[in-house]
N, C-alpha and C positions, 0 to 999 in steps of 0.2 A: 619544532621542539629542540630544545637544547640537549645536553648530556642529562641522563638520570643525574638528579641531585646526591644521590644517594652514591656515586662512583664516586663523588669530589670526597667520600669518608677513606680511611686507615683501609688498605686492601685488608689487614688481618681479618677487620670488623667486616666487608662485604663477606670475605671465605665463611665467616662463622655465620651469616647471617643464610644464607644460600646452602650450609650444609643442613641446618637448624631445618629449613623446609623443606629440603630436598628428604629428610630421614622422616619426617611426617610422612610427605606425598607418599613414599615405598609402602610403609605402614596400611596407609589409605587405599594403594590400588592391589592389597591383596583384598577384600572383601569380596566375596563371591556374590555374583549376581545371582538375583531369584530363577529358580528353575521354569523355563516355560514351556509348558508340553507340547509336543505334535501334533497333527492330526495327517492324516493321509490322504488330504485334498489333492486331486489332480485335475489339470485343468487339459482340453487338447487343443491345440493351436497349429491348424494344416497340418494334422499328421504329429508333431512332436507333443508331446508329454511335459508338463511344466508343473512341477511340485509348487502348493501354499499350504505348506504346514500350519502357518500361523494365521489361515481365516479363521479361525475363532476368533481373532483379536478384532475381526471388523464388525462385529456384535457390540455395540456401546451400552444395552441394556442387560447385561448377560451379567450374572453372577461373577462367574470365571473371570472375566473381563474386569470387573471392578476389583476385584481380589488381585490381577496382576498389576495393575493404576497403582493400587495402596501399595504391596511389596515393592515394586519400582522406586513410585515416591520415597519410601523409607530408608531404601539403600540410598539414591542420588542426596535427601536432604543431610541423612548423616554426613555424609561426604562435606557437603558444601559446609555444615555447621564446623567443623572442622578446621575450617581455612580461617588461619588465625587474625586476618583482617578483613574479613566478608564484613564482619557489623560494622567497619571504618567507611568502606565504600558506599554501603547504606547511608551512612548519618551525613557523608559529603555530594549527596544526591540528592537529597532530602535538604540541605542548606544553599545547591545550587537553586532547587526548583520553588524556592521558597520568596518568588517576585511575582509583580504585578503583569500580567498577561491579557490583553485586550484584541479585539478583531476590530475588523475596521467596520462603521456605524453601517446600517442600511435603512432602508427610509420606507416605513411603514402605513400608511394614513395617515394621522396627525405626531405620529412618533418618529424618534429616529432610535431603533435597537443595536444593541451590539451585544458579545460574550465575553466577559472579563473572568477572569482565575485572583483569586486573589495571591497563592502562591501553592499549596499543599491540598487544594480542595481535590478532590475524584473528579469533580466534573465540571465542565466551563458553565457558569451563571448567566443566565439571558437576561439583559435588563434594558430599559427602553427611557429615553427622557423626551422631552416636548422641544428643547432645543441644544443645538451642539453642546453650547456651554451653559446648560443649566441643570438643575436635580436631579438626579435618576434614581430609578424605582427597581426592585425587583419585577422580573415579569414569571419566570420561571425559573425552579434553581431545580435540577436535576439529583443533588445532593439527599434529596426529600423523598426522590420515588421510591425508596429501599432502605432498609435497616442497614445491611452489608453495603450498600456503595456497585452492586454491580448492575441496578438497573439506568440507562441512562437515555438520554436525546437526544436521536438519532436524526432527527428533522423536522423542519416546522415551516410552512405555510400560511400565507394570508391572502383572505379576498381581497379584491386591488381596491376597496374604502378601507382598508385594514382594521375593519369592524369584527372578523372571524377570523379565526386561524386554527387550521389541522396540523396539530403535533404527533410525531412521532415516537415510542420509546422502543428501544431495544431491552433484551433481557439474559443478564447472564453472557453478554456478549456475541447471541445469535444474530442471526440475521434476518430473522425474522421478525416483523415489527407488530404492535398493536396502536392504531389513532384514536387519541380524542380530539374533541372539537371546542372550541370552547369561545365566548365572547373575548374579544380584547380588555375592552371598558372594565370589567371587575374580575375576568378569570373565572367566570362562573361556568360549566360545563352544560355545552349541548346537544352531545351526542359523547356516551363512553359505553361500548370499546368496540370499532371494528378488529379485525383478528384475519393472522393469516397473510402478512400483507408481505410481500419480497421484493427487491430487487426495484424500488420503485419510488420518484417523487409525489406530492400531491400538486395538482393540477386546478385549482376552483374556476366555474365555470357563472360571473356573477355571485350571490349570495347564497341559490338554493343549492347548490352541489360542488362536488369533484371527482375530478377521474384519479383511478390510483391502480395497479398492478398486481398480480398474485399467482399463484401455483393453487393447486386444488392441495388441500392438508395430503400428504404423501400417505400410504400402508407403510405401517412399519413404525420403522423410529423417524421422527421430526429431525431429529441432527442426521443423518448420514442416510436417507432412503431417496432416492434420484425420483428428481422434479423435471416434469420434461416441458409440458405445454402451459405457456404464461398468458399469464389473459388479461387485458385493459377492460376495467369496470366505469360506469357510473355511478355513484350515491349519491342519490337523491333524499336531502336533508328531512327527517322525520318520517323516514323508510326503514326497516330492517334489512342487514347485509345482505339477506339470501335473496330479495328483490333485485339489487341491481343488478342493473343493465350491462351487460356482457357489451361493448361497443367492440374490440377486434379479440383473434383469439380461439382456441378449445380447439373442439375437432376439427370444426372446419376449417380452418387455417389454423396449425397448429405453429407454435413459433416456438422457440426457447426464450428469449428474451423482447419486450416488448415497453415502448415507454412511449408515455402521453402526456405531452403538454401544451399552452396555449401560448397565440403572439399576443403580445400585452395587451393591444386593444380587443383580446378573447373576441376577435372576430374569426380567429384561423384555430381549430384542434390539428395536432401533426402527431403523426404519429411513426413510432419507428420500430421496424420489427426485424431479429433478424433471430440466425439459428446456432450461430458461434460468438465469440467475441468481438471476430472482425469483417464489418459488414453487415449492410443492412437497406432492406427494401424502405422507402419514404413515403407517408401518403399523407395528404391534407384536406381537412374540410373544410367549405366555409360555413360556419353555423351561424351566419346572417341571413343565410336562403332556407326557407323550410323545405327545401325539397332536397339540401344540400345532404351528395352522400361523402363519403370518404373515395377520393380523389387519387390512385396511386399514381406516382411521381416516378419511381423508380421500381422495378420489379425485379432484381436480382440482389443477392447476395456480395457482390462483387468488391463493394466499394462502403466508405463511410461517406456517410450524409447529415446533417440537418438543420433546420429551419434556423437561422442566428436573428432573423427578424423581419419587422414587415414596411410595408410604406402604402399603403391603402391595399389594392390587387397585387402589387410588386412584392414576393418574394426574394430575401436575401439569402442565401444560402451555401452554408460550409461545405466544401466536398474534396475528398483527394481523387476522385474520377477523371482521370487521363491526368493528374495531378499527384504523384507522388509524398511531392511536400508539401500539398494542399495549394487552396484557391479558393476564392470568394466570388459567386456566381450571383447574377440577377434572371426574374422569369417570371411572366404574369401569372396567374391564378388561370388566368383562362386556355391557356395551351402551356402546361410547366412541364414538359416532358425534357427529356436531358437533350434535345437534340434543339431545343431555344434556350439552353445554358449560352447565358451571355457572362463572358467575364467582368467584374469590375475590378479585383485585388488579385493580380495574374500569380501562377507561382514561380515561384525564384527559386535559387538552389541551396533556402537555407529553409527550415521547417516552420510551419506559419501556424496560428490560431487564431484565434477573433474572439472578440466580445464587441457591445455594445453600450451606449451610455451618454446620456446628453445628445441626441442626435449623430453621433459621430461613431466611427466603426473603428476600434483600434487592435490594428495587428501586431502581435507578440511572437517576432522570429527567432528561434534558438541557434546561436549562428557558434561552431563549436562547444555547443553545450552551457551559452553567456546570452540573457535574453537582451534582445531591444523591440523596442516595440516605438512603431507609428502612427499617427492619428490619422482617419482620413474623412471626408465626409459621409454622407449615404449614398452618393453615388460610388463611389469606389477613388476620388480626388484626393490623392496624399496630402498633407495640412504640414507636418510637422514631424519628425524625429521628435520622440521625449527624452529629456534629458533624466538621467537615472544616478543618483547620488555613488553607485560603484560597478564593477563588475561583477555580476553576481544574477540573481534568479527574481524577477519583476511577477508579479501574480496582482489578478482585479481585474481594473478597467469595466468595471459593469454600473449601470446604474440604471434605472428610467429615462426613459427620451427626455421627458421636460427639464431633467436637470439640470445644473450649471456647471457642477463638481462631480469627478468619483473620484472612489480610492483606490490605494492599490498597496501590497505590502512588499517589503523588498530583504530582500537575504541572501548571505553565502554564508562558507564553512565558519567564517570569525566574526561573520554582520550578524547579530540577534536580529531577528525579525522587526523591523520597524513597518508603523503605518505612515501613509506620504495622504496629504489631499490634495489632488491635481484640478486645477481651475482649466477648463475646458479653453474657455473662450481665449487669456492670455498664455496656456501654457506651460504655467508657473507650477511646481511642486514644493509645497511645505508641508515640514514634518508634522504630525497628525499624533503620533503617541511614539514613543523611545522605550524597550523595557531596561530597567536597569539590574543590568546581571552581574553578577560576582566574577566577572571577566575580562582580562584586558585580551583584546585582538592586536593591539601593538606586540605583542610577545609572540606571534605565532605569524607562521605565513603560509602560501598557498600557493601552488606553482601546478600547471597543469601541462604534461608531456604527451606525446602520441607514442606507443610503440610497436611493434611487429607481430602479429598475432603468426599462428602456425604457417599458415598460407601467406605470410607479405602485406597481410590486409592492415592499413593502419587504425591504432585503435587510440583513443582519448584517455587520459587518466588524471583524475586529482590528485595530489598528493598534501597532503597537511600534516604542518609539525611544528614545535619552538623552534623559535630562531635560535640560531648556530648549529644545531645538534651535527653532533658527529658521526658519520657515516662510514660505521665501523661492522655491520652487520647482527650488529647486537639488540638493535632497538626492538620491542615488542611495535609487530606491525597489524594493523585492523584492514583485511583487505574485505571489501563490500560491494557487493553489484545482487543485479535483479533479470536481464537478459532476455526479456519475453514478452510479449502483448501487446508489444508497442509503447510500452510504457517508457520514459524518460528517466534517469535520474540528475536532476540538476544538482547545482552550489544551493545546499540550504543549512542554517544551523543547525544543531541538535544538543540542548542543552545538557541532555546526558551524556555525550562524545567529551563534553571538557575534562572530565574525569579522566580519562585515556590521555588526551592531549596533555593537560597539566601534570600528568606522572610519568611523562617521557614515551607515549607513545605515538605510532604515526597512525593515520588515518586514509586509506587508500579506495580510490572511488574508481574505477571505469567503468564507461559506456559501452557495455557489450553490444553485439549485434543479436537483432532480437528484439533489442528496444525501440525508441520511437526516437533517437536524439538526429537522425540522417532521415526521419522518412519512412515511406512504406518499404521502400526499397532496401534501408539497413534491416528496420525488421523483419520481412520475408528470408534475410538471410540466414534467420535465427529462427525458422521455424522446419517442422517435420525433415525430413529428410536431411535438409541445412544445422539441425540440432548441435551438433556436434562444433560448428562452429565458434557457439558460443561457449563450451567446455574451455574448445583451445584459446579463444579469448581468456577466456580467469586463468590458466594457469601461465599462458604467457603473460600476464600483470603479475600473477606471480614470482615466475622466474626472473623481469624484469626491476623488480623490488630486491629480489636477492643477487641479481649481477651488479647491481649499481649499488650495493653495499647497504643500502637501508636495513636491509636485515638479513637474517638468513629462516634457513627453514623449523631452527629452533626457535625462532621467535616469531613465528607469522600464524597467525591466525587471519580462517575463511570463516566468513558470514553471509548469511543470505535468510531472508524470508519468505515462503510461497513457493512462487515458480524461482526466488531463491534458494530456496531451501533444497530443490531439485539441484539446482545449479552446483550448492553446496554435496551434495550425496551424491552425484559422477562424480566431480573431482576427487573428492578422499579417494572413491575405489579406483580412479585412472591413474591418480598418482598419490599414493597415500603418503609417501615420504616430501612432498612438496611440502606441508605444515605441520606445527606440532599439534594445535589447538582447529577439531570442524565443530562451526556451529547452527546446523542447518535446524531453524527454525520453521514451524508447520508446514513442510518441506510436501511437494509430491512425491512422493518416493514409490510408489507401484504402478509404473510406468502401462501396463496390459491390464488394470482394473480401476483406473482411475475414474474413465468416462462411466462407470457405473454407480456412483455415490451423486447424491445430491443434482447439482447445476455441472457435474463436469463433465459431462458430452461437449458442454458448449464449447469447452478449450481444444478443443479437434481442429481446430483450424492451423492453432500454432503444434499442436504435436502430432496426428493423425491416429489413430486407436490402431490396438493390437487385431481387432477385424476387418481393418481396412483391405488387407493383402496379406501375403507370407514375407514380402519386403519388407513393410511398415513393420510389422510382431516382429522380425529378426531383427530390426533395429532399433526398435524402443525397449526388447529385453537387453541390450548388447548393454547401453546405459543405463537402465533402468536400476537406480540405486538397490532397492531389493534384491533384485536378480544379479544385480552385479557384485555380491560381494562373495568374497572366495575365503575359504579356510586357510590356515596358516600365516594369514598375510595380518601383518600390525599395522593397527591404523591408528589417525589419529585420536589424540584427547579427544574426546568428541561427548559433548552434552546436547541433546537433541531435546529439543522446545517446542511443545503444543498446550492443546486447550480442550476438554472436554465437553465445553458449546461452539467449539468449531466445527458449522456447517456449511464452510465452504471448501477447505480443504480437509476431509475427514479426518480425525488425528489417528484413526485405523493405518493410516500412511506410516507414519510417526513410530506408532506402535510397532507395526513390523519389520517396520526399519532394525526400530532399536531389538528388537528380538535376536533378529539374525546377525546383526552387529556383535550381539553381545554370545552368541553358539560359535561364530566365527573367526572373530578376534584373536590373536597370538600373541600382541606384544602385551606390555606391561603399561599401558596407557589407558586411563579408567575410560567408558563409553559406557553414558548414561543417560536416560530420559528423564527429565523434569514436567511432570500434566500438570498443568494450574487447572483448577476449578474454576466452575461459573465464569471464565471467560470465552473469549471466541476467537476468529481469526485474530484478532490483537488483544489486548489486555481489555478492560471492559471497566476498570478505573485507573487512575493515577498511581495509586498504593503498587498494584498487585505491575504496573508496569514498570516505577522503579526496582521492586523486589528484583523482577525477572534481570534488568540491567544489571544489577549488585551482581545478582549467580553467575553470569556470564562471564564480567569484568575477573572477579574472585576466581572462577571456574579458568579463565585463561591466562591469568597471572598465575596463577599455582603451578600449573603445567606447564610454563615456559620456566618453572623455578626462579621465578623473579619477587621480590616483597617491593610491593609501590611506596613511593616515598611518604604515601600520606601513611603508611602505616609505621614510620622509623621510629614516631615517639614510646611506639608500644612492644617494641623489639630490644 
């Protein structure tokens, strides 16, 4: 990014422009937050005594409860209706997202479907045509399932003649799904409505059934009552749900997480079960023998596994097992225990994954956070480096064995998402679909640094901005990371980020430890005990954004969602003067009660619970955003962001958060929660996820006393 446009005006005109908002905001952060009463919960933990005033607030069905949602809401909306160019940022969010959006085709029985956006819809449109370049049809538009826009579809399945397909809907943004079934040929319905379904693909097993996943319906409330044992069914077509066939699962084996699918020739069911996030036991059958049972492969929790594909008996199979940054193993059917792990695709010392497609097995290395990817045969014989039109983040490579082509789409911070069709046999990739966005990426650039976390450990960081900008410490900066699960975050566009970008601000990414961008190995350093490592990451990306002048601590806002959101809620209380603006979205924030809501036992792996030990309780209340925040201390701007059908991180989190936040707080910096309805862990349409972007953008331009240039004409 260049200088704000809006410095090249008359200094008189910025002083008046900056005083004009600055004597609002004062205005704005006297309003007294809604009173939230106590209660004299106490909880014991080895001996000490741990005050929860605010369990009441993890009631989602409770009067009280809804009556604190509404006074919150009312105070935070006034607020933001107030920021005299929130409806500007809306209207240029709404003009970026207003293009043509397509996914890459995939190839159905006699169709090839794909999801197209037309530009402002809620929901991506499934449509299907006979060949690449000829008519296409609606097949499902999700825009239909709901008057309000917040029902939508969540996934869809076809038998392999792609005569039948099990769709998905989600509702209200839960996670909770319901299937129907329905003919290809006319959409006519043949089975509505299984119910109850979580955490889970459909699998069809030939034309008369599928296997599918679920929890038993929880006591209590459906959004926030902990689901512990998941179970792989069969449905057997023109059966009722309470018939199927339990295949793994319940008491007898009880699992947290468990998922069932077939190898395309549905000769092999694989199933995979484990009891955290990370790790899982492997078992496979072959349902070509009638006596065939479920087969296990692996029997520890130890390690990730599974099945990438088959070749008659021959098992191919993904594993990080003595493989940190993964490896690609071969193993018959008839003795596949891990001790006849034969390698084919060994691992290297950059992070691998695989898919499959046309015969050929193509691995996708992240090699400092920039993919490339190989083609190799099915035995594990490298073919080819792909050539990949930038630097930037490669995703696809799947199709059917018989094919000749897949797709693949390709992005960074300035590359909009394009689709490539890559021709197997020569090589060759051509461009497949372009969106055309209201964006030049020649204006902007992208430079990624390594810097010095607390400990020496070196850490990756994006950084993006206009070209020239000056590095004066003034710029409003977007620092963003996730830290946790293994998860990566690559170069990907983000059509709402240009908003930021084109009014002068930066956009700041590292790779904490914790994620998956190094391996199991970076990860593990970011879990339980290691926690803390990742704190000192984001704030060293912080501090490192304000020594090299990008900004200072008046103009940097922290973001994060989930297990960011946590990320986000240590930092403000470790070091609350590092930013002006937190914005920790559906955040974990009750570090000693998490694993009691919903699915979140299962994240024990990466945090350990407060019953673990007396070590573990003392050191997840130590950061434990709830527990960590202290009276007198001024924190930041901070608008906190959930959902009221978020059932995977309770917004009870959120809630308490913002409670104690707001009993606690000293300085004169507003801290407030925003609940969207009817959505869930993420927004649950288009609308309701711009909106949230507008408040955010508004909510941290207001606080840094900045006016974005897209608002000059109305000042």
């Amino acid at each position: 990014m260049d200088k704000w446009r809006l410095h090249t005006c008359c200094g008189v005109t910025i002083m008046m422009l900056m005083i004009s908002c600055n004597k609002g905001q004062e205005k704005m952060n006297s309003t007294r937050y809604p009173e939230t009463s106590k209660a004299d919960t106490v909880d014991n933990y080895f001996g000490e005594q741990v005050p929860d005033p605010y369990r009441w607030l993890e009631d989602d069905r409770s009067k009280e409860t809804a009556e604190w949602v509404k006074a919150q809401n009312e105070i935070t909306f006034a607020y933001l209706n107030n920021i005299p160019y929130r409806d500007k940022i809306s209207q240029r969010l709404e003009k970026l997202y207003d293009y043509e959006r397509l996914s890459a085709p995939f190839r159905e029985g006699d169709y090839y479907y794909f999801y197209k956006n037309d530009g402002l819809q809620n929901h991506n449109v499934l449509y299907r045509k006979k060949a690449l370049g000829g008519a296409s049809e609606v097949f499902l538009d999700p825009n239909t399932f709901s008057k309000d826009g917040t029902t939508g579809l969540a996934d869809i399945s076809f038998t392999k003649d792609g005569s039948m397909a099990t769709y998905l809907i989600t509702e209200g943004g839960s996670d909770w799904r319901k299937a129907i079934v329905i003919k290809t040929s006319d959409k006519t319905i043949v089975e509505d409505t299984l119910r109850d379904i979580k955490f889970s693909g459909i699998a069809w097993r030939g034309n008369d059934g599928f296997y599918y996943s679920s929890y038993d319906k929880p006591k209590g409330s459906e959004l926030s009552a902990k689901t512990q044992h998941h179970k792989l069914f069969y449905h057997k077509l023109g059966t009722p749900q309470r018939q199927d066939e339990l295949i793994f699962g319940g008491e007898q084996t009880p699992r947290r997480y468990i998922g069932g699918y077939l190898t395309e020739d549905e000769r092999f069911l694989v199933v995979t079960a484990a009891a955290s996030t990370t790790g899982n036991e492997l078992y496979v059958q072959d349902l070509k023998d009638p006596r065939g049972v479920l087969l296990k492969v692996v029997s520890n929790f130890d390690n990730d596994h599974y099945v990438l594909a088959n070749d008659g008996s021959r098992l191919i199979i993904h594993t990080n097992l003595k493989a940190p940054n993964n490896r690609v193993v071969e193993v018959d059917f008839s003795k596949p225990g891990v001790e006849n792990w034969k390698d084919i695709i060994a691992e290297t010392e950059n992070v691998m994954t695989a898919s499959t497609g046309g015969g050929k097995i193509f691995a996708q290395y992240m090699v400092d956070v920039k993919t490339k990817v190989y083609q190799h045969d099915m035995r594990g014989k490298e073919e080819r480096e792909i050539a990949l039109p930038a630097i930037g983040t490669a995703d696809g490579f799947k199709g059917k064995m018989n094919e000749n082509e897949v797709y693949y789409s390709f992005t960074s911070f300035t590359y909009p998402p394009a689709i490539f069709r890559y021709d197997i046999a020569s090589g060759k990739s051509t461009l497949y679909q372009k969106p055309d966005v209201d964006f030049n990426p020649d204006d902007y650039e992208t430079r990624q640094i390594f810097y010095d976390s607390k400990d020496g450990t070196k850490i990756p960081m994006y950084i993006v901005h206009k070209k020239g900008m000056e590095l004066n410490g003034k710029n409003p900066t977007w620092l963003y990371a996730y830290g946790g699960f293994n998860v990566s975050l690559n170069p990907a566009f983000n059509t709402s980020r240009i908003v930021w970008l084109e009014n002068g601000g930066i956009y700041a990414q590292p790779s904490l430890r914790g994620g998956g961008e190094y391996g199991e190995k970076w990860h593990l350093a970011g879990t339980k005990m290691r926690k803390q490592n990742v704190f000192d990451d984001f704030i060293a990306a912080g501090e490192y954004l304000i020594r090299s002048k990008y900004t200072s601590s008046e103009y940097l806002a922290i973001s994060g969602g989930s297990n960011g959101g946590l990320l986000v809620g240590a930092t403000m209380t470790q070091r609350p003067e590092l930013a002006k603006v937190a914005l920790p979205a559906v955040g974990v924030m009750d570090m000693l009660r998490y694993h009691k809501f919903t699915a979140g036992a299962g994240w024990a792996y990466d945090y350990g619970t407060s019953e673990d030990s007396k070590e573990m309780f003392e050191y997840l209340k130590k950061y434990s955003p709830v527990h960590a925040l202290k009276s007198g201390v001024a924190y930041p701007a901070t608008l906190v962001t959930t959902s009221d059908h978020d059932d995977r991180v309770v917004p009870a989190h959120s809630f308490k958060f913002a409670a104690t936040l707001q009993e606690h707080h000293a300085g004169e910096n507003p801290v407030m929660i925003r609940i969207e309805t009817k959505s869930g862990h993420g927004s649950s349409n288009l609308k309701k996820a711009l909106e949230a972007v507008a408040d955010q953008y508004a909510f941290t331009w207001y606080n840094m006393g900045i006016t974005p240039p897209l608002a000059r004409e109305d000042m």
